[in-house]
C-alpha positions as semicolon CSV with decimal commas, in nm:
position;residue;x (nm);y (nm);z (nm)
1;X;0,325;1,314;-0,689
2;X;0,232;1,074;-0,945
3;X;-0,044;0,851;-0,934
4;X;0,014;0,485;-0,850
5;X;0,055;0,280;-1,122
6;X;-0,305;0,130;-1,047
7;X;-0,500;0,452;-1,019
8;X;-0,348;0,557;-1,346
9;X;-0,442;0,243;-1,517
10;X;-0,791;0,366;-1,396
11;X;-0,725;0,689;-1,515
12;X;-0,644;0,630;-1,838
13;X;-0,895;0,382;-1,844
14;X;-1,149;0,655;-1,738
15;X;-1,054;0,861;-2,047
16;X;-1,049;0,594;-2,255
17;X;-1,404;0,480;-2,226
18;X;-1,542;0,830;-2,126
19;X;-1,576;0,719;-1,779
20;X;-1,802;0,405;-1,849
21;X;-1,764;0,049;-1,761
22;X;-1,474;0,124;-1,578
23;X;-1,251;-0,178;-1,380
24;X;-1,503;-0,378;-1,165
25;X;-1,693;-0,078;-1,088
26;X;-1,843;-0,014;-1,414
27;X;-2,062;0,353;-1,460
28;X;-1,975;0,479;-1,067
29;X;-1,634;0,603;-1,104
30;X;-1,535;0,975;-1,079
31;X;-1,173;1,159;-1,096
32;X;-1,119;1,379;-0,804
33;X;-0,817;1,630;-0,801
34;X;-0,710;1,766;-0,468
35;X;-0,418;1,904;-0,372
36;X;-0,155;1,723;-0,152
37;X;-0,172;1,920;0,212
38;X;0,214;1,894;0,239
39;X;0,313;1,905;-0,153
40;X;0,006;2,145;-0,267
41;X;0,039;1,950;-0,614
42;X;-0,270;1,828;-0,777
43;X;-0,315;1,463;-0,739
44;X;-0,614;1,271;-0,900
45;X;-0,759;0,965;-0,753
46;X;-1,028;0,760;-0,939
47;X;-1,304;0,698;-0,676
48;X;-1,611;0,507;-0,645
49;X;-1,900;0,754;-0,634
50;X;-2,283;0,777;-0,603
51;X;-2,528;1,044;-0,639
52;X;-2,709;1,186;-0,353
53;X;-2,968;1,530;-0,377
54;X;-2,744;1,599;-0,701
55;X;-2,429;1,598;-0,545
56;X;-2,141;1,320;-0,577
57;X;-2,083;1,091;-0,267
58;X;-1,749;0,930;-0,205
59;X;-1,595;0,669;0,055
60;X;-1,272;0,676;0,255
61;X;-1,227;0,326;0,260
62;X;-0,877;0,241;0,193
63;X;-0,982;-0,098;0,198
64;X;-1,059;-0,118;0,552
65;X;-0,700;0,001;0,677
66;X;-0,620;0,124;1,024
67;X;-0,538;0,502;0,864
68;X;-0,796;0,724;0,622
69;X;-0,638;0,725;0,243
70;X;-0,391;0,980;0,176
71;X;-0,652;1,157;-0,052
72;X;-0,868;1,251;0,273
73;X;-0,638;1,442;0,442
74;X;-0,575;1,654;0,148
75;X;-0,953;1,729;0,103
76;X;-0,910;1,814;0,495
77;X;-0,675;2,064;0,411
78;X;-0,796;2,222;0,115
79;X;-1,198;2,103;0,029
80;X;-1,164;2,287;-0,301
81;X;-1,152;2,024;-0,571
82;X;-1,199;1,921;-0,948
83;X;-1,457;1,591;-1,056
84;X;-1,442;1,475;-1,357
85;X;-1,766;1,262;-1,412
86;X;-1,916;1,075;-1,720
87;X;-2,221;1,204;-1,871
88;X;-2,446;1,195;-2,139
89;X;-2,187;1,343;-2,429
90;X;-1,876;1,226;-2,291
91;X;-1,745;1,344;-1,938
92;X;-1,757;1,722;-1,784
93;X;-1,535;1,876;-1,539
94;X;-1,625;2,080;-1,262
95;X;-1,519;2,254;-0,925
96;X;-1,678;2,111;-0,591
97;X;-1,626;2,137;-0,225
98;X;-1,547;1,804;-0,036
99;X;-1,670;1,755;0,303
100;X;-1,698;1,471;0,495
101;X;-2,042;1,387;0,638
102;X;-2,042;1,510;1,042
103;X;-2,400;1,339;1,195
104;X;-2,356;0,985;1,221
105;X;-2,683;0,929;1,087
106;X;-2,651;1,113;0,792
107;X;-2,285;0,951;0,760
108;X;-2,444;0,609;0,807
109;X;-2,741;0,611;0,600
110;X;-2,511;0,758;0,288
111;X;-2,274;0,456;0,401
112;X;-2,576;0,193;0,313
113;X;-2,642;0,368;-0,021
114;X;-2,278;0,323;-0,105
115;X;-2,258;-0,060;0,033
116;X;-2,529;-0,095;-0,243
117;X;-2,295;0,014;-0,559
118;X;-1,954;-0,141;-0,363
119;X;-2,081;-0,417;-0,132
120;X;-1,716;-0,492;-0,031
121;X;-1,786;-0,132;0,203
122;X;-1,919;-0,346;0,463
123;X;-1,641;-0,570;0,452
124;X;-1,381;-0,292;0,480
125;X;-1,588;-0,153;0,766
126;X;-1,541;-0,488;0,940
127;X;-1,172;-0,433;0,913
128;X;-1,111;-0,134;1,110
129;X;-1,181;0,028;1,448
130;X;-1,211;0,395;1,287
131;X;-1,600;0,468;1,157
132;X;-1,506;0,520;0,753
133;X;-1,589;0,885;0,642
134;X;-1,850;0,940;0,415
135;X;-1,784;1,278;0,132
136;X;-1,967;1,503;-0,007
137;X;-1,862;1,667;-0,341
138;X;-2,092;1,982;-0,353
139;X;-2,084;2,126;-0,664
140;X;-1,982;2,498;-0,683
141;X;-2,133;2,764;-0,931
142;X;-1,903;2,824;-1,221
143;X;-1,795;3,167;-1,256
């Protein structure tokens, strides 16, 4: 599946500039490949992210719609994935494990650090009876 034609403008974006001052949402955007639960192809999504006890924190928003994004339910189905992340020399690639974030309180309070890099969180929240799942990206050794 190829990306939509916005996500690849961020994508190639995201190369571009080394993944800095990206779209609107400037030095917090990562790459995440997953693959598709049904398709098992590897589909990137450009994702706003924040850092949390050195591991990369993501939102399900989907803008506050009724359903989780497509991209969730892949990380459901198989957590192994590949960030690619700006850093000080460029960008680096690496493997992680997504999970989404089970106690509510834990879920919540990474929610508010997010709202702080993407206020329009709160908004989407607003939107939508489901409680938007917070992810982890846990960063596995390399081999």
């Amino acid at each position: 599946m190829r990306a939509t034609p916005f996500n690849q403008k961020t994508i190639d974006e995201f190369h571009a500039k080394q993944g800095r001052g990206v779209g609107m949402w400037g030095d917090h955007v990562l790459l995440m490949t997953a693959r598709g639960a049904k398709s098992g192809d590897a589909i990137t999504t450009p994702l706003v992210c924040g850092l949390d006890k050195g591991n990369y924190v993501i939102v399900a928003s989907k803008g506050g719609a009724p359903k989780n994004p497509l991209w969730f339910g892949n990380i459901e189905a198989n957590p192994e994935v590949e960030v690619e992340v700006a850093n000080a020399s460029g960008t680096e690639k690496f493997k992680a494990r997504a999970h989404a974030v089970k106690s509510r309180e834990e879920r919540d309070r990474l929610f508010q650090e997010m709202c702080k890099i993407w206020p329009s969180y709160a908004e989407y929240q607003t939107r939508t009876e489901r409680v938007i799942p917070v992810v982890v990206l846990e960063r596995q050794p390399s081999h």
